[in-house]
N, C-alpha and C positions, 0 to 999 in steps of 0.2 A: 504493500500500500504506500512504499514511499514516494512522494513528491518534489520536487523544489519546491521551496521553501521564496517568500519574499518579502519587503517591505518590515522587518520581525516578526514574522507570521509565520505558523506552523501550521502545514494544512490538518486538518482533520477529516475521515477519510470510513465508512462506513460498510463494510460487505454485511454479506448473511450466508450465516451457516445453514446447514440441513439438520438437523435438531430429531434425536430419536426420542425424544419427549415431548413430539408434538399429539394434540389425542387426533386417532383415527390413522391409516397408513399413510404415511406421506407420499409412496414413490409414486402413485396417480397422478399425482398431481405434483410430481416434479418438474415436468416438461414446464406446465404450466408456470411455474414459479422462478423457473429460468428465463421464460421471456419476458416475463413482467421486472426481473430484474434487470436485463437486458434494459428493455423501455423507459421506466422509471429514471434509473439513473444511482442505482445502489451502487458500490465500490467494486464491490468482487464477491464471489463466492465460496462458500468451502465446507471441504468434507473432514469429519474424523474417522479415525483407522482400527479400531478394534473389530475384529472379526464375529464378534458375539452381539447380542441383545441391545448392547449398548451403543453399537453402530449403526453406522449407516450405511448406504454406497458405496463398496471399496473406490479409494479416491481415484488413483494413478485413470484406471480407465475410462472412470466416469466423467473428471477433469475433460480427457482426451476427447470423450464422445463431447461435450458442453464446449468445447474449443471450437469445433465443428460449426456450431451452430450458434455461435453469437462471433460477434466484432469488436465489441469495447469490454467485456465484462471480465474483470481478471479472476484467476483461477489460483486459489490456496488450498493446504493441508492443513486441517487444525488437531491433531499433529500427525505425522507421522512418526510411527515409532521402530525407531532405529535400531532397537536390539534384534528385531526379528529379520533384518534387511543384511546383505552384502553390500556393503559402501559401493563396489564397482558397480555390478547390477542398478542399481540405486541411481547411480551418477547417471547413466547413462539412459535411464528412463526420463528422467526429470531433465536431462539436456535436450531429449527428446521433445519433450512435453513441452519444454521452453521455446522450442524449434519451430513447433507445428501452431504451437497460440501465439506466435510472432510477438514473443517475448512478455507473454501475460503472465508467466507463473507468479507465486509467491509461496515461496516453500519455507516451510515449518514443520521442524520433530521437536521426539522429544524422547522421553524413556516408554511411553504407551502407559494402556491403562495396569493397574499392581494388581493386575487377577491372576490368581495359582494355575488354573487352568490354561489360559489362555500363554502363560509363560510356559506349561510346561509342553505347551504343542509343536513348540519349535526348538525346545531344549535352551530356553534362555533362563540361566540363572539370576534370580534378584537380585542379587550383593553385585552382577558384572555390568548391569544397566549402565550405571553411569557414564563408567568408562567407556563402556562399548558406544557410547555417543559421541563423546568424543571425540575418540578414535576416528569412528563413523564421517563427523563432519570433517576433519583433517583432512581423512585421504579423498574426498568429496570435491573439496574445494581447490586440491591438487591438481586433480582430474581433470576440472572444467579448466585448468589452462592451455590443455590443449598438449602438453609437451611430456615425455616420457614421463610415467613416476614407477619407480622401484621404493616399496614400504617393505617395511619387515617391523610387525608389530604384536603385539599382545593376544590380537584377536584373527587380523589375515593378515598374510604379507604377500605377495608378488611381485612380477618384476616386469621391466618395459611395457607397461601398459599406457598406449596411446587411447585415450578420448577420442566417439566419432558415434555421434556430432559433440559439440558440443556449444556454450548456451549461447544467445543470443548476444548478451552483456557480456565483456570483458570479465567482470565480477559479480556474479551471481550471488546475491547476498541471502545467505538463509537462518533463519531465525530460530530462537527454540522455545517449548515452552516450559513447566514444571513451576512450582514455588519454595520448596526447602530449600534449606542454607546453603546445599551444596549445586543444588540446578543453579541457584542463582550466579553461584560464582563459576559454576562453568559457562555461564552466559557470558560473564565479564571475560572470561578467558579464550571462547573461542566461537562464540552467536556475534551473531550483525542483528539481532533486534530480542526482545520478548513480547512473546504473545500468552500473557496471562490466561486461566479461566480457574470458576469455582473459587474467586476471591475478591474480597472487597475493598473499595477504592484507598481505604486507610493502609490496610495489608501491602497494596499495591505500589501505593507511594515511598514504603519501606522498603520493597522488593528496589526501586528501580534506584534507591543509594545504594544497595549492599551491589547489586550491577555495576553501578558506576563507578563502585573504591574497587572492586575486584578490577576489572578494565584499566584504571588505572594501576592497579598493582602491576599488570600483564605488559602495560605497556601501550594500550590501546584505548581508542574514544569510540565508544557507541553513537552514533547520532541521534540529538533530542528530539527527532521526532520517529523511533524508533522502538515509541512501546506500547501496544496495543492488551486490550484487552475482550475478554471473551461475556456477553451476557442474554438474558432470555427477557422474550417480550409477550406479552399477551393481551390482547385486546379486550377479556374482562377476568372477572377471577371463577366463572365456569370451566375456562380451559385449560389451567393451572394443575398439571398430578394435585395429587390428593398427597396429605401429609405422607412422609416418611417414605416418598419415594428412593429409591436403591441410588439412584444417580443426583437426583436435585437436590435431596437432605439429607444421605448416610454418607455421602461420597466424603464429605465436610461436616461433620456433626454440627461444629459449631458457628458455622458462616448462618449467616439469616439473609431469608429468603430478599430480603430489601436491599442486599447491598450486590446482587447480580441476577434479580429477579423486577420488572420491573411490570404495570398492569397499567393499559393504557397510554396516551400519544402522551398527555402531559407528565405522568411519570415514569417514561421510560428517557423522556428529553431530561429530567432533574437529573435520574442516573448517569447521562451520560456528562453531565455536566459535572457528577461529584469524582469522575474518572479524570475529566479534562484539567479540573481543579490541582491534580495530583500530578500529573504531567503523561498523560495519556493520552496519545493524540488518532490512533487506529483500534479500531471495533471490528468485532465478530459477531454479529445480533442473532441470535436463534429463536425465531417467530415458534410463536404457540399458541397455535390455532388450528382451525377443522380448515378451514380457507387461507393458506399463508399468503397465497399472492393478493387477496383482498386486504388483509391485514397490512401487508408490507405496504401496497398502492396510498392506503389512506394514512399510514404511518411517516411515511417519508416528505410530505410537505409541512405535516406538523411539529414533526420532530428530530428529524435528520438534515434535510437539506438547508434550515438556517443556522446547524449549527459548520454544516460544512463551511457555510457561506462565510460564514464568520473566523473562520480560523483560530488560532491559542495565539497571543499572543506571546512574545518572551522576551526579558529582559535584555536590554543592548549593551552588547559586548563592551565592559571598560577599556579606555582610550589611554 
C-alpha cells in the first residue's frame, strides 16, 4: 500500500480482506465483491493462508485468478506463513505474481496461525517458526535481485540459483506481521513494513517503537508510513459472531471487541482514526456482513474515502 508521500503528508491507504467470519459463505459472492472493489475505489485486497476453518481462499492463486480480472486493484497476503513454504519456490511464485498484476502485489508473512494441527501437516516445528522467517525472507529478497545466490543455512541451503522472472520493482518490499516481543524485533531487523491484526491501537503504537529501536539497532529505517493495520467492520450488531467466537474473542482473550471490531460507517471511521492517531497509516478492513459488496459501497464515502482524502499529517523534519 505504499505511496509517495507529499506536502508532510502521509497517505493513508485502505484494502479489504476476505474475512472467514463473515455470516453466510462468502465465496458467492466473491466475484461480486471484487468488482465492487475494483469500482469503488478500495486500496487493494487480501487473503489469509491457513488451510483450515479459519481461512479462506488459498491466496497465491486466487491473487492470480483477481489479477486477471481487474486493473487498479492491488493484490496482498494477510499473511503468508512462511514456515510451511520453500523460500525458493516462494520467491519465484510471488515474482511471478508481481509479473502478471504489473507490479500490484503487496506481500506479507509471517509465522501462520499457532495450531498443532495444522503445524504438524507439514512437519513445522513451533520453537523453529521464527527463525524459519527469517531465514525465509533473506534468501527471498536475494533472489529477487536477479543474480546468482548460493545460501547454506539452518533450514535450506543451495547453490547458483538464478531468479526467473523476477519482480517488477528493483526492490520488492515485503512486510510481516505477528505482535510478540520477538516478531516485533524481527521486523526491525529484516521486514520493510508491519501489518498488525487482532490488536488494539494503544498495543499498536507500542509495537511500532519497539520496530523502530530494533531497526535502529540493525542498522536500518522502516518508513513512517509503513504500518498498517488489520480490523473488522459491520454494518449493524446482527452480523457480528456471537460471543466467544474461536477466532474474534479466544484468539486474544483479552483484546475487546472495540478496539478492532468496529459496527457501522460512523464507528468504524473513529476506529480508524484511533489507529491513525498512533501512527498507522494502511488498513486491512474485513467486512461482516451477508452483502459485503453492499456494505463496502455505502461504507466507503462515509468513512474511508475522507479519510484517505485527508492524509496523516507529520511533523517536519528539524533544520
Amino acid at each position: 500500500m505504499t505511496e509517495e508521500r507529499s506536502s508532510g503528508r502521509l497517505s493513508v491507504r485502505v484494502g479489504v480482506g476476505l474475512s472467514p467470519l463473515a455470516p453466510g459463505p462468502p465465496y458467492p459472492a466473491f466475484w461480486e465483491m471484487v468488482e465492487a472493489l475494483e469500482e469503488i475505489g478500495y486500496d487493494s485486497l487480501w487473503l489469509n493462508d491457513s488451510p483450515g476453518r479459519l481461512g479462506t481462499l488459498a491466496p497465491l492463486p486466487t491473487l492470480a485468478a483477481v489479477a486477471a480480472r481487474t486493473e487498479r486493484l492491488k493484490l496482498g497476503t494477510n499473511v503468508l506463513a512462511l514456515p510451511h513454504r520453500h523460500p525458493v519456490v516462494l520467491a519465484r511464485e510471488l515474482a511471478t505474481l508481481d509479473v502478471l498484476s504489473a507490479g500490484r502485489l503487496l506481500p506479507a508473512g509471517g509465522l501462520g496461525v499457532d495450531l498443532p494441527r495444522e503445524l504438524a501437516a507439514t512437519g513445522v516445528v513451533k520453537a523453529e517458526r521464527g527463525p524459519r522467517v527469517e531465514e525465509s525472507v533473506a534468501v527471498m529478497k536475494r533472489l529477487w535481485g536477479g543474480e546468482p545466490v548460493t545460501h547454506s543455512g539452518r533450514y535450506w541451503s543451495f547453490a547458483d540459483v538464478v531468479l526467473h522472472p523476477t519482480p517488477t520493482r528493483p526492490r520488492l518490499e515485503f512486510w510481516l506481521g505477528g505482535r510478540a516481543p520477538a516478531a516485533l524485533r524481527r521486523i526491525g531487523r529484516v521486514g520493510d513494513g508491519w501489518l498488525a491484526s487482532f490488536a488494539g491501537p494503544e498495543e499498536v503504537g507500542e509495537g511500532i517503537a519497539t520496530i523502530r529501536a530494533a531497526a535502529a539497532d540493525a542498522g536500518r529505517v522502516i518508513d513512517e508510513d509503513h504500518y498498517g493495520a488489520t480490523i473488522f467492520s459491520a454494518p449493524g450488531e446482527a452480523e457480528l459472531p456471537p460471543p466467544g467466537h474461536p477466532l474474534l474473542d479466544q484468539l486474544r482473550p483479552g483484546l475487546a471487541r472495540s478496539d478492532h471490531v468496529a459496527v457501522g460507517a460512523a464507528a468504524t471511521r473513529a476506529l480508524l482514526e484511533r489507529f491513525l492517531a498512533v501512527g498507522v497509516t494502511k488498513f486491512v478492513l474485513n467486512p461482516l456482513s451477508r452483502d459485503p459488496a453492499d456494505w463496502l459501497r455505502r461504507l466507503y464515502p462515509a468513512a474511508i474515502e475522507p479519510l484517505e482524502r485527508a492524509g496523516l499529517s507529520v511533523p517536519a523534519a528539524a533544520g
